[in-house]
N, C-alpha and C positions, 0 to 999 in steps of 0.2 A: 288844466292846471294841476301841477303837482302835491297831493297828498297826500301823509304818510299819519296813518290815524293808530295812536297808542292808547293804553285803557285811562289816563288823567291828561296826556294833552295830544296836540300835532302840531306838523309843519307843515309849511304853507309853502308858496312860490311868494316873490316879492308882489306888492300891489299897489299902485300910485299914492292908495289911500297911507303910505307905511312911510311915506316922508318925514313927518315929525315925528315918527318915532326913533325913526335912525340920524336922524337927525339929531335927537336928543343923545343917543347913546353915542355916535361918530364924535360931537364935545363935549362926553362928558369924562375932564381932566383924570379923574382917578381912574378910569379904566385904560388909561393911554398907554399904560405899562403892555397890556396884553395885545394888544394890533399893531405895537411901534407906535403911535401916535405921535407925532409931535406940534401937528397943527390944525387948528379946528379945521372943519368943513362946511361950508356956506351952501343952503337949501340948494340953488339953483346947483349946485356940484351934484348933490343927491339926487336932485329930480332927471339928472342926466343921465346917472345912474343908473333908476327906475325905468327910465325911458328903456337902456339898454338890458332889461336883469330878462327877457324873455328867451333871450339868445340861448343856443344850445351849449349843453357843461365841453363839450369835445370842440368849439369854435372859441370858447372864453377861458376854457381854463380853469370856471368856476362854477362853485352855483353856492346862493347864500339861500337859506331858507327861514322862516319867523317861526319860533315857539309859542304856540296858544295855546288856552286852555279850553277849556269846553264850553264857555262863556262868550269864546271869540275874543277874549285877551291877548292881544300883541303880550309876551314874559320877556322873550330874547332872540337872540340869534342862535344858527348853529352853520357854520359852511365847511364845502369842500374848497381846499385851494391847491394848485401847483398841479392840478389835473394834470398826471400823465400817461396816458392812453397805451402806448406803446409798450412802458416798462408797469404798467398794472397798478399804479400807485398812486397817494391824493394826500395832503397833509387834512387837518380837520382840527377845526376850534368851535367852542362852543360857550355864550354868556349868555345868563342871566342876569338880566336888567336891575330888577328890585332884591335887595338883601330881604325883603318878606319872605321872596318866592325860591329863596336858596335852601340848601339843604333839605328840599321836600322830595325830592328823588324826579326832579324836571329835567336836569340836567342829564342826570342819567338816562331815563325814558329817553329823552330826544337822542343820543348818545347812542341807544339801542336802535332808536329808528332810522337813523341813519347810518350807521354802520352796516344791517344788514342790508339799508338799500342799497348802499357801496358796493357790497360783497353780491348779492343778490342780481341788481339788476345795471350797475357798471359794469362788470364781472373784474373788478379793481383783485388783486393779490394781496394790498398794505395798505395800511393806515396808517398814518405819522403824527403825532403832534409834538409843541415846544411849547414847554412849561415854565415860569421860571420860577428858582428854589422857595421862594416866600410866596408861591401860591399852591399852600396844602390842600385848598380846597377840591381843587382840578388837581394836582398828585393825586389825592384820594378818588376821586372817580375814573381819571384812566385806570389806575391800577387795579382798581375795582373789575371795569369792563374789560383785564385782560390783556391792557397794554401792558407791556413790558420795557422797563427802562434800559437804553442801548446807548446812553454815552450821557456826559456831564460837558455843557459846554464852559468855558471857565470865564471869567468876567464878559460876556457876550454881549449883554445891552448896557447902556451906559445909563443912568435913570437918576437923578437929582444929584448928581456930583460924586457918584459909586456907581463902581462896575458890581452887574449882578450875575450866578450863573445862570442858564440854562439849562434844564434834561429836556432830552430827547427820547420821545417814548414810540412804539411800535407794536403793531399789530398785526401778525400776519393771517390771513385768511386759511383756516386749515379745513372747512369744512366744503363738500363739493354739493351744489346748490342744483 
């Protein structure tokens, strides 16, 4: 099982027992802006999921992994997506679940532990994410860790009857591991 152990939390591999918890966060409406959302997800969709999250990142394309704290608190998510093996590259999104546990440098830390395990032990070149303009939160922490903003997408998601943009932020791997 994969863990990536930082000084206030880790990540985890998915684990049967994590169904209600992604279950909770998968419908919950006001996050839907950041995954595309548009339509709840029904337990049995999840647990199909779970069933499948053991598979390798280079066969799925993915890998999601749980923010905990040293308590063994499920906090959030953080995944790689769009795995691309060939051209060294992976996009990367990261939430925290409860507004308590925001702004406490979680999001960072996991941000950190996964980036280097990216760079580290995928031997990935780039990191990619998509932010959209009214989430400063996440502006502030990629650019924080480094990404760098490489375009403005212009009305890109459509969300409660207005187009919003998108940044496109980037990280290239300059350091030889």
């Amino acid at each position: 099982m994969l863990t990536l152990k930082g000084e206030h939390i880790y990540l985890r591999a998915l684990e049967p027992e994590d169904l209600s918890f992604i279950h909770t966060i998968e419908n919950d409406e006001s996050i839907w802006e950041i995954s595309n959302t548009i339509t709840p997800y029904s337990k049995y969709l999840i647990k199909q999921y779970l069933d499948q999250a053991h598979k390798d990142i280079f066969e799925v394309k993915q890998l999601r992994l749980v923010i905990c704290n040293y308590k063994h608190q499920a906090m959030g998510m953080i995944d790689v997506f769009d795995f691309d093996f060939k051209n060294r590259r992976a996009g990367i999104g990261v939430l925290i679940k409860e507004t308590d546990d925001r702004q406490k440098g979680n999001g960072k830390e996991a941000l950190q532990l996964l980036t280097s395990y990216c760079f580290k032990h995928l031997d990935l070149h780039q990191l990619y994410c998509n932010i959209s303009e009214n989430n400063t939160a996440s502006l502030a922490l990629f650019k924080n860790q480094g990404f760098k903003e490489i375009g403005l997408k212009k009305d890109w998601n459509y969300l409660n009857g207005q187009y919003k943009n998108e940044y496109l932020f980037q990280l290239i791997n300059t350091n030889v591991y």
